[in-house]
N, C-alpha and C positions, 0 to 999 in steps of 0.2 A: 545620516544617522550613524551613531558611532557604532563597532562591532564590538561586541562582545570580547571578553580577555580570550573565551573558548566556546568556538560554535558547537551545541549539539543537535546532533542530524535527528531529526523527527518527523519534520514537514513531508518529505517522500513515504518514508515507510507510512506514513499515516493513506497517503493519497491514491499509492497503489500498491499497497499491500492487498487491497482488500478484494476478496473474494468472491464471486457473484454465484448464486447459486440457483439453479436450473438445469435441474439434471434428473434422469434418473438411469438404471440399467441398462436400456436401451442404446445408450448415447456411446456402450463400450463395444458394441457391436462396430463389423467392420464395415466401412462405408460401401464398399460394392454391396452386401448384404442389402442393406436401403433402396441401393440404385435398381438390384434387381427387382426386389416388393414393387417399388415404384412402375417398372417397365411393364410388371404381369398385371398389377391392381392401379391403374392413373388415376383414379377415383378414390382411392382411399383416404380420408383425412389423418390419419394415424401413421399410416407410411411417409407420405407428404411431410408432416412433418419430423419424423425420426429420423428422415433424410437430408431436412432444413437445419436438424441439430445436430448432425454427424461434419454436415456442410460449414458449419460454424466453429465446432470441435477443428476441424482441419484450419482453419483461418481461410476459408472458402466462400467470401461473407457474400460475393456477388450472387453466386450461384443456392447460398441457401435465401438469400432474397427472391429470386426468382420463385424456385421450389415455394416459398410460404404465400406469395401471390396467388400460387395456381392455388392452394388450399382455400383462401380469403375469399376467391372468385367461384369454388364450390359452396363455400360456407361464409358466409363477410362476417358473420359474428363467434368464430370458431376459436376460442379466449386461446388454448397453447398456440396456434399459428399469431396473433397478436402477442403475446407473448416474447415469442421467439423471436420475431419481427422487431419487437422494440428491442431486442438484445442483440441485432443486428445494428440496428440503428446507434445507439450505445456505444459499440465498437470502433464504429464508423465518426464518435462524436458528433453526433448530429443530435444532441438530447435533447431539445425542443420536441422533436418528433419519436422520440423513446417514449418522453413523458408521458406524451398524449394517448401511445399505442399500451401502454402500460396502464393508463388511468380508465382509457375504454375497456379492457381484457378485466378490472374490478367490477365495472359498472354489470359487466354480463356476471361474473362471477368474483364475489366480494372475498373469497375466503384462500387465495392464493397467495402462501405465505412467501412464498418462491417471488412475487411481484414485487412487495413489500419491499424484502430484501435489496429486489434490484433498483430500486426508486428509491432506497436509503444509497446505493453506491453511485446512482446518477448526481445524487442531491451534492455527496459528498465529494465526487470531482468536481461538482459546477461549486463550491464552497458554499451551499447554503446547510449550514450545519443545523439548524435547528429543524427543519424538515426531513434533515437525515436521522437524526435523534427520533422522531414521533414517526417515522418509517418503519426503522428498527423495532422500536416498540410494538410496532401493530404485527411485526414479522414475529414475533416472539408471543405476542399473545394468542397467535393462532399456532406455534408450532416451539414451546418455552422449554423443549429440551435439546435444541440444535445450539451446543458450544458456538457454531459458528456465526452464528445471528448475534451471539452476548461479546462475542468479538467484536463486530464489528461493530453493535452501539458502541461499545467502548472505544473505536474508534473515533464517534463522532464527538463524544464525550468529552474526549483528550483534545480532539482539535479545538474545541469550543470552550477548555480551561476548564470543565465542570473534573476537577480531576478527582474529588473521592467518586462520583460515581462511575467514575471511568475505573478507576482501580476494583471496586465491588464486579464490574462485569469483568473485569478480564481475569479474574480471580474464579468469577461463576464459569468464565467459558474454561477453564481451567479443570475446573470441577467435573464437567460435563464434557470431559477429555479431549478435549481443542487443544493443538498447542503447534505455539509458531514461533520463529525468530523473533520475529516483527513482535509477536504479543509480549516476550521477551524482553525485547530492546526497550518497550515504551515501557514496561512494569519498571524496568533499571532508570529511566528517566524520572518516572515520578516516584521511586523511593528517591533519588537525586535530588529532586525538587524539594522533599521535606526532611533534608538531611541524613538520610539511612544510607549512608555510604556503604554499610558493609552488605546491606541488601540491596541493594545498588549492583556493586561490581558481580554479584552473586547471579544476578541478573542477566547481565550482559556475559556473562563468560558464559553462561546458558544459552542466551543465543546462540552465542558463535559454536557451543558444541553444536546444538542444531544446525549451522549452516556456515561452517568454517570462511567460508567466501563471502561475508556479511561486513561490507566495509566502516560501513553505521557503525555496527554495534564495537567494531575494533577502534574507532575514535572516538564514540565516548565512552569505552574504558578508557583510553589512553588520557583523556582529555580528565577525569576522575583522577586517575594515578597522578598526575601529574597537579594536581591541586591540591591533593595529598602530600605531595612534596616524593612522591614514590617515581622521581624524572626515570629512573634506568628502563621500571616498565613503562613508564607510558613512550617511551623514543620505542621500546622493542611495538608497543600496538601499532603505535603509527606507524610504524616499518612495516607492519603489516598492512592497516589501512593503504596506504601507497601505493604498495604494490598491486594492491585488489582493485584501485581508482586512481590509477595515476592523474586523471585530468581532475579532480577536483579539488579547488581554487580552498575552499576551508580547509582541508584536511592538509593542504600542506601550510598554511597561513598556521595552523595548530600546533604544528609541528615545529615550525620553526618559533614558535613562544616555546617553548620549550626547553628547545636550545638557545635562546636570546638567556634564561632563568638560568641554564647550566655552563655557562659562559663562552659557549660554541658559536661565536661569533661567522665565523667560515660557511656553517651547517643552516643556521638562521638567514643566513642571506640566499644560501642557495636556495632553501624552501620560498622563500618570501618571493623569490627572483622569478620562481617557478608559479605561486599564486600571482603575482601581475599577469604572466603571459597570458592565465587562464581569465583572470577576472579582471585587464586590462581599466576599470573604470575605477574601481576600489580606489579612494583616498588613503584609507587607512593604512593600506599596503605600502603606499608611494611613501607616506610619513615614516614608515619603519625603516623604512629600505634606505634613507635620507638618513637617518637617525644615527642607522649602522654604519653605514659608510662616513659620515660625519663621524663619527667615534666618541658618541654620546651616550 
């Protein structure tokens, strides 16, 4: 399949950008706190697990497994230890068994917007977008002021092409004071999509205030400027994309269009020379590189 003149990055931020949300105050407590409740009260379901979610917070996923067993085994239908459990599981990519600990933790208690949510971000790593879509929804019907739920339908939204309703949510999550690089970068994408360059670049320079290290959002400005016909910035973004991701294969394959367009022939190969190494299978690359050295 042929590559585009200019790849823009969107596929990542979409996949894991997104947020899962299961938390509450407790979770900022320090973990010896937990361990101690735990050592005085063995019995307690609510210790048990503040310690399963402090264990998780650490990337301690063995041991908050353990911990939410012992809770299950006092209690087997005790919904936040299933909960927490499939958010274990989740972690670990094992979402077959997320699902099911998620979909039981409903069955006891239907109204847990927190599950929703996380069964919209299972859906949308395993690509079933339209399950992610009617997740989100349900996450939002029971809790319709969390920016960060209209985020991430909008997430599922964008992946799935539905882009004006992606853009109305990430506008709402916006409104209901959410805000992200990532929300950002994809806002800059689809004004991009429907022409609105100048809300476009507006866009993405907004990301990157938000997260200067945002290698995305520095190559599709650059990849904009430079369709624009504006080659000086987009060489200065890519310069920065580069340096933020040296290893990847599009961003320098972009870069060197670029310079192919501003007659930097030397510059062009070097980038191109440098996306083979990364993307050694790319056709397209091998033809350009052929093309240049040929002096065509």
């Amino acid at each position: 399949m042929p590559r585009k003149d200019w790849t823009v990055l969107l596929a990542i931020a979409l996949l894991f950008s997104v947020v899962t949300l299961w938390r509450n105050q407790t979770w900022q407590q320090p973990l010896r706190l937990w361990q101690d409740v735990v050592e005085k009260s063995p019995q307690k379901l609510r210790a048990l697990t503040n310690l399963a979610k402090a264990y998780i917070e650490a990337g301690r996923l063995e041991e908050a497994e353990k911990t939410l067993k012992k809770a299950l085994k006092l209690e087997p239908e005790f919904a936040p230890a299933l909960i927490n459990l499939g958010l274990v599981r989740q972690r670990q990519n094992r979402l077959e068994e997320a699902e099911r600990l998620y979909l039981k933790a409903l069955e006891i208690d239907p109204l847990w917007w927190q599950v929703y949510n996380n069964l919209g971000n299972l859906y949308l790593k395993r690509g079933s977008l339209d399950e992610a879509i009617e997740a989100f929804q349900k996450a939002i019907r029971l809790e319709p002021l969390k920016g960060l739920l209209h985020f991430n339908l909008a997430l599922a939204y964008h992946g799935a092409g539905y882009l004006r309703a992606s853009e109305i949510e990430y506008k709402r999550a916006l409104s209901l004071g959410y805000e992200s690089a990532v929300l950002r970068n994809n806002l800059g994408l689809l004004y991009f999509s429907k022409r609105r360059f100048k809300d476009a670049i507006g866009e993405y320079k907004r990301a990157i205030e938000l997260k200067p290290d945002y290698a995305e959002a520095h190559n599709n400005l650059a990849n904009l400027y430079a369709m624009l016909g504006s080659f000086d910035k987009a060489i200065e973004e890519f310069k920065q994309a580069v340096e933020l991701d040296p290893t990847n294969a599009d961003i320098h394959y972009n870069m060197a269009l670029t310079y192919m367009r501003t007659g930097q022939k030397d510059k062009a190969l070097e980038h191109l020379r440098m996306a083979e190494r990364l993307s050694p299978s790319d056709r397209q690359i091998k033809i350009l590189i052929k093309r240049l050295e040929e002096g065509s």
